[in-house]
Backbone as ProteinMPNN parsed JSONL, in Angstrom:
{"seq_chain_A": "XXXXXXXXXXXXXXXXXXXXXXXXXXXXXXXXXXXXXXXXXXXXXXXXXXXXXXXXXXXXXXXXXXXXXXXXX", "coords_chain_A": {"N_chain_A": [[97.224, 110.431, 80.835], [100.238, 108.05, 81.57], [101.748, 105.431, 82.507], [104.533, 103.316, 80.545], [104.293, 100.6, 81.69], [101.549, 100.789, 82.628], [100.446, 100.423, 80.479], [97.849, 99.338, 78.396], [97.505, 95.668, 77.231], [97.864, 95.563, 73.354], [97.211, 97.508, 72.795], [98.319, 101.155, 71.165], [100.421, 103.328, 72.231], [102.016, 106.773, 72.67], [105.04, 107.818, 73.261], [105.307, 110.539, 75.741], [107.424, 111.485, 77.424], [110.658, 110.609, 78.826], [111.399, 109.661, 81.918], [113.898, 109.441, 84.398], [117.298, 108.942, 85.267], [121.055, 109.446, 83.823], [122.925, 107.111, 82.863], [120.995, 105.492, 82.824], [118.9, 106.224, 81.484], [119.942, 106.95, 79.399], [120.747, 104.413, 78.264], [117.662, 103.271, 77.556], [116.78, 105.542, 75.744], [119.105, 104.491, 73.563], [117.735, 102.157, 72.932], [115.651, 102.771, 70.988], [113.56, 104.242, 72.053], [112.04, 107.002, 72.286], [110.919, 110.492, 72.56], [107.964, 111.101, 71.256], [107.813, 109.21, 69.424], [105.525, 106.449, 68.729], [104.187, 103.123, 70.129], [103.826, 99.791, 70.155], [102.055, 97.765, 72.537], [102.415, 94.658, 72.655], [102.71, 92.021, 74.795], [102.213, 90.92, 77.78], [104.352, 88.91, 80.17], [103.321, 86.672, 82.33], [103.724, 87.206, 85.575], [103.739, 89.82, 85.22], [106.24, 90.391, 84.357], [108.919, 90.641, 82.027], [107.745, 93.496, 79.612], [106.513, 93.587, 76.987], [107.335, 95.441, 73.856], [106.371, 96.451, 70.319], [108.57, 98.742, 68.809], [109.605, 101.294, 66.979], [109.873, 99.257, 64.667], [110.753, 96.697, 65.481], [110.826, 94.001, 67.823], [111.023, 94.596, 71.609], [111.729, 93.969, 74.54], [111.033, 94.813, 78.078], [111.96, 95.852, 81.195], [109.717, 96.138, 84.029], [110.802, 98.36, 85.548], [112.106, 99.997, 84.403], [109.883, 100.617, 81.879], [108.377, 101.928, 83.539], [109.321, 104.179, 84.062], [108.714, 105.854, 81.33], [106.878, 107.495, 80.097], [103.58, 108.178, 78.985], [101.074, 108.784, 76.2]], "CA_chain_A": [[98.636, 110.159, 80.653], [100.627, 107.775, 82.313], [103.417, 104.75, 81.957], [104.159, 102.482, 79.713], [104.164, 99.91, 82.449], [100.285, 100.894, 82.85], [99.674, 100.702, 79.099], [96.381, 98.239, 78.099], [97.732, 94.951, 76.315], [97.164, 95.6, 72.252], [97.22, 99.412, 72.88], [99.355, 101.513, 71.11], [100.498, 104.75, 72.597], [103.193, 107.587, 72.436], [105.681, 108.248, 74.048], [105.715, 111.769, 76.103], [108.406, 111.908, 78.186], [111.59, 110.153, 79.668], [112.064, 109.82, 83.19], [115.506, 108.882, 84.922], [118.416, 110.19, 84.354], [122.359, 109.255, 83.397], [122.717, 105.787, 82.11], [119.306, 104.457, 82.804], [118.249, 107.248, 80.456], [120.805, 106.787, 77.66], [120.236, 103.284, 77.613], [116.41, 103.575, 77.076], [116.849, 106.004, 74.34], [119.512, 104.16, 72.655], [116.686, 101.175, 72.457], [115.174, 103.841, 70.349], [112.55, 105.002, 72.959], [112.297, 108.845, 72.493], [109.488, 111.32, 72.784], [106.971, 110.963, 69.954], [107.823, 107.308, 69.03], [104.472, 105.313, 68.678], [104.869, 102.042, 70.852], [102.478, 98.913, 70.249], [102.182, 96.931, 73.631], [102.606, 93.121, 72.553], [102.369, 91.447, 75.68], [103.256, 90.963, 79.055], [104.671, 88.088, 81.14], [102.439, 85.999, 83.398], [104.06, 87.72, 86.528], [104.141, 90.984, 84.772], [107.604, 91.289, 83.719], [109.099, 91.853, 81.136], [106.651, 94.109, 78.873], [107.354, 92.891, 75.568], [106.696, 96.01, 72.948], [107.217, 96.513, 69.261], [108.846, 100.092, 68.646], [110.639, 101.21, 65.325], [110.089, 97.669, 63.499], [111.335, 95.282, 66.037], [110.633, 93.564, 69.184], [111.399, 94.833, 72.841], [111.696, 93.294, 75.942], [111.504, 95.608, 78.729], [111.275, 95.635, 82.415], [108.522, 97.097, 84.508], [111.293, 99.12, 85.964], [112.328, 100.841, 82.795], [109.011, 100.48, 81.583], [107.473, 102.354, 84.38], [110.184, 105.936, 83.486], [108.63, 105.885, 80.209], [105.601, 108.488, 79.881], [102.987, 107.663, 77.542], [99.52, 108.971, 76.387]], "C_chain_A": [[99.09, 109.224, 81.78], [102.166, 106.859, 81.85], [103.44, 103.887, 81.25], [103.765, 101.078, 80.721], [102.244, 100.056, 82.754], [99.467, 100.426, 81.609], [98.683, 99.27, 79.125], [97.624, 96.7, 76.872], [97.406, 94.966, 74.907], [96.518, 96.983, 71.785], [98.369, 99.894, 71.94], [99.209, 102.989, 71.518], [101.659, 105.606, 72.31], [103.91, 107.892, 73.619], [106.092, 109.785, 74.443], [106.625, 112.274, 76.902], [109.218, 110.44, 78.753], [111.985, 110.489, 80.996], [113.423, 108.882, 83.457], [116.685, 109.842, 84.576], [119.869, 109.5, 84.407], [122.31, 107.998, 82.595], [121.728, 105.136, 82.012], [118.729, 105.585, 81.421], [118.543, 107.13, 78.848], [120.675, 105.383, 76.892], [118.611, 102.949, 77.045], [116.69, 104.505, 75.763], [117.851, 105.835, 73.198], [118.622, 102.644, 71.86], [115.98, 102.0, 71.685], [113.519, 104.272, 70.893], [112.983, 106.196, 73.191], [111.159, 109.237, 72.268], [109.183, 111.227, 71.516], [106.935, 109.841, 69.333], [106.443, 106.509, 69.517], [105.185, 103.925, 69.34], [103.679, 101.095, 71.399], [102.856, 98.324, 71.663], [101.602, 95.402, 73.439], [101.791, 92.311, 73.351], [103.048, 91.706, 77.011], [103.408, 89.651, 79.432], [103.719, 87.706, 81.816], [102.583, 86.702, 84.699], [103.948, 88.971, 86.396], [105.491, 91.752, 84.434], [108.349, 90.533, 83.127], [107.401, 92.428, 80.521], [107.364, 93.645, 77.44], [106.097, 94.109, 74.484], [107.258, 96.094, 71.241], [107.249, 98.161, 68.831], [110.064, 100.162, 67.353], [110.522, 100.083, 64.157], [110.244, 96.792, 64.226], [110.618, 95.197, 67.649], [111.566, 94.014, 70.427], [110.994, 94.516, 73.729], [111.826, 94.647, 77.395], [110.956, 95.458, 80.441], [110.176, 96.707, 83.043], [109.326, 98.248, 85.116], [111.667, 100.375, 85.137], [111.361, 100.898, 82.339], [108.028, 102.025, 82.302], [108.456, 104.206, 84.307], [109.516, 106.275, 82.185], [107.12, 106.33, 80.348], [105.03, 108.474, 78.799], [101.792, 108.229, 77.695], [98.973, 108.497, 74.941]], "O_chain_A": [[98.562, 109.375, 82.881], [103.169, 107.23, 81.241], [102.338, 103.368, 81.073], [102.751, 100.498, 80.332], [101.793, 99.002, 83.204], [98.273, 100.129, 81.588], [98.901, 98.315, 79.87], [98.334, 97.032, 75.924], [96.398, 94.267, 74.803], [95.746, 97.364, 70.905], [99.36, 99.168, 71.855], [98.246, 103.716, 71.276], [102.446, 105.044, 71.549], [103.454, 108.164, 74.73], [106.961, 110.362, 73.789], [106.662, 113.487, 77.108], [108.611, 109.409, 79.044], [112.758, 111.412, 81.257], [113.808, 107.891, 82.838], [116.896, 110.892, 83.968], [119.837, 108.734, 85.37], [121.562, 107.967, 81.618], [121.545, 104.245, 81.183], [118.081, 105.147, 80.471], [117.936, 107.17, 77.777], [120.561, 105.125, 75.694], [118.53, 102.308, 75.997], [116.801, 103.894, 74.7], [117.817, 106.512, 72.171], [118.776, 102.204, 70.72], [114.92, 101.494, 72.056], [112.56, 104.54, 70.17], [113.894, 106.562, 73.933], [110.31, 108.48, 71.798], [110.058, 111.265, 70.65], [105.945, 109.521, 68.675], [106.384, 106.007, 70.64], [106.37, 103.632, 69.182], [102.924, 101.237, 72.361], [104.049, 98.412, 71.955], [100.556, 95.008, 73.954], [100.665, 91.902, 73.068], [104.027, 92.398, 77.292], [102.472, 88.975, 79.005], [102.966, 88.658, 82.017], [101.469, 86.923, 85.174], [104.034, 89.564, 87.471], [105.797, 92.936, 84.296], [108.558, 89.489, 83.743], [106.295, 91.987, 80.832], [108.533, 93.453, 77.108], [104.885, 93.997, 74.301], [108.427, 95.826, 70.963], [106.22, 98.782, 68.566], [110.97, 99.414, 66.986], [111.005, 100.116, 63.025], [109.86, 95.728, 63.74], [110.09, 96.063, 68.347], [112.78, 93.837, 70.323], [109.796, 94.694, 73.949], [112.868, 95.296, 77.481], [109.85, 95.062, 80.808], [109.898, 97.821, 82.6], [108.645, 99.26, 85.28], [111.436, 101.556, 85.398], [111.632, 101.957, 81.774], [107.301, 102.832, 81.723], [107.865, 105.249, 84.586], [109.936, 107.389, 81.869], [106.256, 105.523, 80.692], [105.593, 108.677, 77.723], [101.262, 108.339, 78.801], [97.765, 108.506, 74.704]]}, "name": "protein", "num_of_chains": 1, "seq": "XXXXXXXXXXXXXXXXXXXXXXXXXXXXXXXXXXXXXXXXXXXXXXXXXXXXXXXXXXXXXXXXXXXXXXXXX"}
């Protein structure tokens, strides 16, 4: 287990847990990142940031910061 920020390029994994908490939290799970949501890992950035995944149907942009609250196995 670890973060999505760790995840393999062309991986897909699940999501097991949300870290953070008040608005950093609510905004992540109104991107519809919530526990048990499958979450392909696209690509990343040359620098490593954003993480660019596709979750629900669509494309997401996300930083390694937000990225890295997001518990995956």
């Amino acid at each position: 287990m670890g973060t999505l920020k760790d995840a393999e390029v062309g991986s897909t994994v699940t999501v097991v847990r949300l870290n953070g908490e008040g608005a950093v939290k609510r905004r992540i799970m109104d991107m519809g990142v919530t526990k048990g949501t499958p979450v392909f890992v696209r690509k990343v950035a040359p620098l490593g940031d954003p993480v660019e995944v596709t979750i629900r149907g669509y494309e997401l942009s996300l930083r390694k910061a937000d990225a890295a609250l997001i518990e995956v196995e």
